[in-house]
C-alpha positions in Angstrom: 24.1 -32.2 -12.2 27.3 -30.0 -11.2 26.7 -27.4 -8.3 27.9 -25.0 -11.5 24.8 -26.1 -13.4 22.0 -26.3 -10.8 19.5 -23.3 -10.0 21.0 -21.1 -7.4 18.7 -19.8 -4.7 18.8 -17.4 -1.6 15.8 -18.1 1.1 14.9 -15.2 3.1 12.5 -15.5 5.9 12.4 -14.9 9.3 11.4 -18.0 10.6 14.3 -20.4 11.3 11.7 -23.7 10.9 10.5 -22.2 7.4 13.9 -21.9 6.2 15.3 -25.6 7.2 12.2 -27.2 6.1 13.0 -25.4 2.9 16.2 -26.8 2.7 15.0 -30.4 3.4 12.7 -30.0 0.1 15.4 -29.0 -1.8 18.1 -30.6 -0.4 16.2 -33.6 -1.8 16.7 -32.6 -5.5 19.9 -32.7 -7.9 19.2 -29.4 -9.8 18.6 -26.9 -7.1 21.2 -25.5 -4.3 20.7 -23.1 -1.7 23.6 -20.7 -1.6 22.5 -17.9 1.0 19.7 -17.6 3.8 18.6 -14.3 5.7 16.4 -13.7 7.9 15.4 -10.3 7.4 15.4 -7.7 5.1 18.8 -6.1 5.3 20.5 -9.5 5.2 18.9 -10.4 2.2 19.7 -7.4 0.3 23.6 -8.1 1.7 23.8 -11.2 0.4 21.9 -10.5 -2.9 24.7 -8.4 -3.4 28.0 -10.2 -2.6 26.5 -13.7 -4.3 25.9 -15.5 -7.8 22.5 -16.2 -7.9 19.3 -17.0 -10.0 16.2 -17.0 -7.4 15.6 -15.2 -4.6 12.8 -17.1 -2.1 11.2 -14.0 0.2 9.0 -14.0 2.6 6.2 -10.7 2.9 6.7 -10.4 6.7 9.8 -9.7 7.7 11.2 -8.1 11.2 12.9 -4.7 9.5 11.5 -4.1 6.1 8.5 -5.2 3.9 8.9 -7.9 1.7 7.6 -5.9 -1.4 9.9 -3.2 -0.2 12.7 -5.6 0.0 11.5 -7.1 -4.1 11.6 -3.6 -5.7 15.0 -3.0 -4.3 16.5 -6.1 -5.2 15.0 -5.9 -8.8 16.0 -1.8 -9.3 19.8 -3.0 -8.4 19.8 -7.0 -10.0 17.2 -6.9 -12.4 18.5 -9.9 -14.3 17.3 -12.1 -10.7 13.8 -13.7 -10.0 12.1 -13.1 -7.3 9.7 -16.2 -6.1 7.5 -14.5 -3.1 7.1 -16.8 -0.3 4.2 -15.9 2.1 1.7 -16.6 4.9 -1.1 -14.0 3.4 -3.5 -15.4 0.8 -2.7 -15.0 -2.5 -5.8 -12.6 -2.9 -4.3 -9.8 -0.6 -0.6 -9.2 -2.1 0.3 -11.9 -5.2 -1.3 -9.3 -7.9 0.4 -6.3 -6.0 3.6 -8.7 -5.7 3.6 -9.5 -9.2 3.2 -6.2 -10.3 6.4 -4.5 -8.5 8.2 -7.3 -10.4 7.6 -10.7 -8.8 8.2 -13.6 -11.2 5.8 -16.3 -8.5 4.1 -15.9 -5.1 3.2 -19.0 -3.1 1.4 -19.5 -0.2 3.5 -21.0 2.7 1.2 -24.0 2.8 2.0 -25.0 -0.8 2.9 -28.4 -1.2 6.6 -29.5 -1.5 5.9 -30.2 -5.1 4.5 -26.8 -5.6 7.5 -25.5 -4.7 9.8 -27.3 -7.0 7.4 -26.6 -9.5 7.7 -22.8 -9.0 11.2 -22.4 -8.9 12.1 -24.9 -11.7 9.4 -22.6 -14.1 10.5 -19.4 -12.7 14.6 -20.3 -13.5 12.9 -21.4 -17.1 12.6 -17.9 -17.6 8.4 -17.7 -17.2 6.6 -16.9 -14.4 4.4 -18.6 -11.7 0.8 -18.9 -11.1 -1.3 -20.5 -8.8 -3.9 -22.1 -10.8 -5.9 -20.6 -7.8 -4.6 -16.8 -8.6 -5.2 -17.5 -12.3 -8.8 -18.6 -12.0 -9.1 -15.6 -9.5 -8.3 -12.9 -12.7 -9.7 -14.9 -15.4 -13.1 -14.3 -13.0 -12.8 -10.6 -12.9 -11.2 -10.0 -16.0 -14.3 -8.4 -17.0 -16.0 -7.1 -13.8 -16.0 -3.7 -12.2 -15.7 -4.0 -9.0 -16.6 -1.4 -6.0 -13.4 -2.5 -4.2 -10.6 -0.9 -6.5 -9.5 1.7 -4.3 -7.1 -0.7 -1.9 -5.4 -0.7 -5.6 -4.5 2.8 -5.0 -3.3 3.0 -2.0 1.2 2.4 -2.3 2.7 -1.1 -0.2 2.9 0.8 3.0 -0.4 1.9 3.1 -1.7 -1.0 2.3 0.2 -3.0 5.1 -1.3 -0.1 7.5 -4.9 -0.7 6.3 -5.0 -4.8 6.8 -3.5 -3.9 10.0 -5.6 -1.3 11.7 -8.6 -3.6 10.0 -7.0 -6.4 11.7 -8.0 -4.8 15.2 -4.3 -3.2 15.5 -3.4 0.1 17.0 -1.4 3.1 15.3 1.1 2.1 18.1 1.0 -1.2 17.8 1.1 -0.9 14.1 4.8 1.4 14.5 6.1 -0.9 17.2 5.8 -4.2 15.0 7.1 -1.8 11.4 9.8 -0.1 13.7 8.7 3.1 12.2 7.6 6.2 14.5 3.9 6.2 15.8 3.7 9.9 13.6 4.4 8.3 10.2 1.7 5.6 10.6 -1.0 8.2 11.6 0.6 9.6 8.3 -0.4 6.4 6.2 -3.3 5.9 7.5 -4.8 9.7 6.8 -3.1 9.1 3.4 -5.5 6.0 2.7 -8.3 7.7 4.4 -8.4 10.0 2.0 -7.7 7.9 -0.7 -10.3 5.5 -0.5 -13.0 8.4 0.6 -13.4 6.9 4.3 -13.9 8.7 7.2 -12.4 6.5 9.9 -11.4 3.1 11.3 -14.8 1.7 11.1 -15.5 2.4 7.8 -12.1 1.2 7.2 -12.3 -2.4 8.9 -15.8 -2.7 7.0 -14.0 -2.2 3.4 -11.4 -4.4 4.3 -13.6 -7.1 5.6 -16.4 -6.5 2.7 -13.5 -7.0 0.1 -11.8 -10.2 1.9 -8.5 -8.3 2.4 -8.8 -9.3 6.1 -9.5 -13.1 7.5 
């Protein structure tokens, strides 16, 4: 297959080993090329812009902006691009939430190297990609109510405060690692306080830990 024909692909993660052991899986096929890597946020929005491409590959945790940030720009600006999520979080915490601010897969970093072919070769098909773990996950609770909807609520950044602080993290700690200020995080996490009708961190961590949004 001509480099014309094969499935174009940017990889965006932060992690130089994650990036060049990407490349060795694919660099192993005839129908795949890499054309662009970043390794954060900014970059991959750059390149996303000046190159011809079919799949973006992007990672949730990245130094300068959240991956779903990063998705629902890319998508507003190049909707005609897949995006295949690429993460370290289980797919219970952010593939539903991924998926719904227009995700076309989300795999978990310790997928397989045939997983991963198998994901983007669907996803530049034109469907999109699901675990077989994430799709017995909603066929389980397609028809259960469940007490732990109101993480659903709560928007990306909120969320990423609340798995934090339940993760033992301070509102200082939490701004340092986001590089936001230590006043909008106290912001986000009054916001989601008050969403999810909890009074403080205790109650929060419990939620979080009740509902497996935390290890």
């Amino acid at each position: 297959m001509t480099v014309s024909a094969a499935i174009k692909l940017i990889i965006v993660d932060d992690h130089a080993v994650v990036r060049e052991g990407l490349k060795q899986i694919i660099g192993s096929t005839e129908d795949i090329c890499i054309v662009g890597e970043a390794e954060n946020g900014l970059d991959a929005i750059r390149l996303s812009r000046q190159l011809d491409y079919q799949i973006m590959m992007l990672d949730i945790s990245l130094p300068d902006k959240n991956g779903i940030e990063i998705l629902k720009q890319i998508k507003k600006e190049s909707p005609q691009v897949s995006v295949l999520m690429f993460s370290i979080h289980r797919e219970d915490q952010y593939a539903i939430r991924a998926h719904k601010s227009g995700a076309s897969g989300y795999l978990n970093k310790q997928a397989s190297a045939t997983e991963i072919l198998q994901a983007i070769r669907q996803i530049a098909s034109g469907l999109k990609y699901i675990s077989p773990e994430l799709a017995q996950e909603l066929a389980n609770n397609l028809n259960q109510e469940h007490e732990g909807e109101l993480h659903k609520t709560l928007s990306d950044r909120e969320y990423q405060t609340l798995t934090m602080i339940a993760s033992g993290k301070t509102v200082s700690d939490i701004a340092k690692e986001l590089s936001l200020s230590v006043k909008t995080i106290s912001e986000y996490r009054a916001r989601l306080l008050l969403k999810m009708k909890l009074r403080h961190n205790a109650e929060l961590t419990h939620y979080a830990i009740k509902n497996q949004l935390v290890e």
